[in-house]
Every structure is written in C-alpha cells, then in structure tokens.
N, C-alpha and C positions, 0 to 999 in steps of 0.2 A: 921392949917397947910395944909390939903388940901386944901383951897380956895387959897394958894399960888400958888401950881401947875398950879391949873384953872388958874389962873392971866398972869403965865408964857407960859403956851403955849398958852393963846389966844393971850400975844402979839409977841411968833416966830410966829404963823400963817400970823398976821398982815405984821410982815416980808419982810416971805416969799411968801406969793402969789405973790407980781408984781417980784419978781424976778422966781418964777418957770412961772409966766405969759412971761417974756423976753425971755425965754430959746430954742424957736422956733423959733425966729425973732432972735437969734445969730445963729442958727442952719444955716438958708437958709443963711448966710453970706460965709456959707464954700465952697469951692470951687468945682465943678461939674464933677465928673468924671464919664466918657462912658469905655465901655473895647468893643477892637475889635479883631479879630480872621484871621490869613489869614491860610488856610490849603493847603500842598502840597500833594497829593499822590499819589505814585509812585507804578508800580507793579515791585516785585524782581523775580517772579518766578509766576508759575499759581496758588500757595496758599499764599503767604505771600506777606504784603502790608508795604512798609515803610510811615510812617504819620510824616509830618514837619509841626510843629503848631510852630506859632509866635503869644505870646500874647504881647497885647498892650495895656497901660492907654493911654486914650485921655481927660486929664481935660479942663477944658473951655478954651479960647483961651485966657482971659485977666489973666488965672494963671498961665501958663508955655506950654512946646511943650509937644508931644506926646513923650511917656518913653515904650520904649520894657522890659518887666518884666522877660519875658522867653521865648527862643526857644527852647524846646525838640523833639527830634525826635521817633517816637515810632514805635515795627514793630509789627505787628498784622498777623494773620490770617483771610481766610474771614471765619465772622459767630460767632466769636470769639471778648473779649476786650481786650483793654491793659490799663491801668491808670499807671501814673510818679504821685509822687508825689515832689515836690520842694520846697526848705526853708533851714531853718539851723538845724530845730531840735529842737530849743529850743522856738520856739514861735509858738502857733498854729495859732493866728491870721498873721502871714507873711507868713502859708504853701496856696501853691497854686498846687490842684489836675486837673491834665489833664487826661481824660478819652475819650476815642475811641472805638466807638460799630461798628461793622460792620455786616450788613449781604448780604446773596447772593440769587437775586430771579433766584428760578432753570428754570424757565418759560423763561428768557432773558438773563442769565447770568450777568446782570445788578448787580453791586455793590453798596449799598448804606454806604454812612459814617455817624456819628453821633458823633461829640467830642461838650465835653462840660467843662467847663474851671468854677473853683471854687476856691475863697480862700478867708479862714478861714470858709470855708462851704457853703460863701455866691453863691449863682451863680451867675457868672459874665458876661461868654461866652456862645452862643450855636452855634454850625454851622451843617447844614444839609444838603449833596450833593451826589447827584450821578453820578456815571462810567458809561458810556456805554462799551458792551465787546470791540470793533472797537478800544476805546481809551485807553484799559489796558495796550499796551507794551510801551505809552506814561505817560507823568506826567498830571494828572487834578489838576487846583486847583481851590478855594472853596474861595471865601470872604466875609466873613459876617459883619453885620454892629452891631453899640453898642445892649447890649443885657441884660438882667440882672440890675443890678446896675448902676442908675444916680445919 
C-alpha cells in the first residue's frame, strides 16, 4: 500500500515540474508597471506646509496609458510627518499609504521633504526635495521618476 503512494507522487512530480518550470516565462508576460510621484509644496504660514502628492501607474505603452490612482493633499508641520492612508477598507492589497517627513536645517532654514508612496506595503514611490528659505512664500515642486516596483 505504500509503494502506491511512491508511485503517485513520483508521477504528480513528473507533472508538475514543466509546468511550475513555465510559471516564470508567464510571469514576464504581465504587463510592466512604473509608479511616478509629482509633489507640490506650498508654505501656509512660517510652520505649516500644505503637501499635493499625485500618484501615478505608468504600465508599458503597448498595455494602456498612464492611470492617476490618487491625489491627496496632506498639511504637515516642519520637522514633523503626516501619512493618508487610501482604499475602501476592505482590501489591504488596494490600500495605498502616503507618508511625508519633513525636517528643517536650523543652519539655512532650508526645508527638506521626504514622501514616500506604498501599497499593500509594497514601496512604490519615493521622492526627495528641497526648499530654499527665499522660495517658502512660493510653491516648489518636486518630480520624481519610476521608483520601487517595475
């Protein structure tokens, strides 16, 4: 009765190897997505910073256009984070966390920004720029190219 066994998984082994062998080579068939980041930041006051992050899917060109997934805007302090999180709730793999670090060098009063863009955990976005003081009662903004996940 046990040499049956043997018999029966040597021949799923038989199988299954050329097909878990295929399973790469359907893999690379899926379609290629980049994610890109455009950040806006604006100063409201000499401590609080309003942050306009637009995320973006950019899959390859022969499998559709570029798809905006979300725009949140987020107000931060300097020195201080903010993070959004975005989805419905019900699926962790569709949440997409937006997180904003900022700090201030006391040396130049220079502002640096740090958002970094995730979802379902994966990291997707990062973008990293800086303010000069000169340009705080102005909007900078920040464009980063794909990052994370291809």
């Amino acid at each position: 009765m046990g040499n049956r066994y043997v018999n029966f998984a040597a021949r799923l082994l038989t199988i299954m190897t050329p097909c878990l062998a295929g399973l790469p080579i359907l893999a690379s068939c899926a379609a290629p997505v980049g994610w890109g980041t455009d950040v806006t930041a604006t100063s409201l006051n000499e401590d609080q910073w309003k942050v306009e992050v637009v995320i973006t899917k950019h899959p390859n060109e022969k499998h559709g256009t570029d798809q905006v997934v979300s725009a949140p805007t987020l107000i931060c302090r300097g020195g201080e984070s903010a993070e959004m999180r975005i989805g419905d709730g019900q699926d962790d793999m569709d949440l997409v966390r937006v997180q904003v670090d900022t700090a201030k060098d006391p040396a130049t009063d220079e502002m640096t920004f740090m958002v970094v863009v995730r979802e379902g955990g994966w990291l997707r976005s990062r973008t990293s720029f800086k303010v000069q003081p000169d340009d705080a009662a102005n909007a900078t903004t920040a464009m980063a190219g794909d990052s994370g996940a291809k």
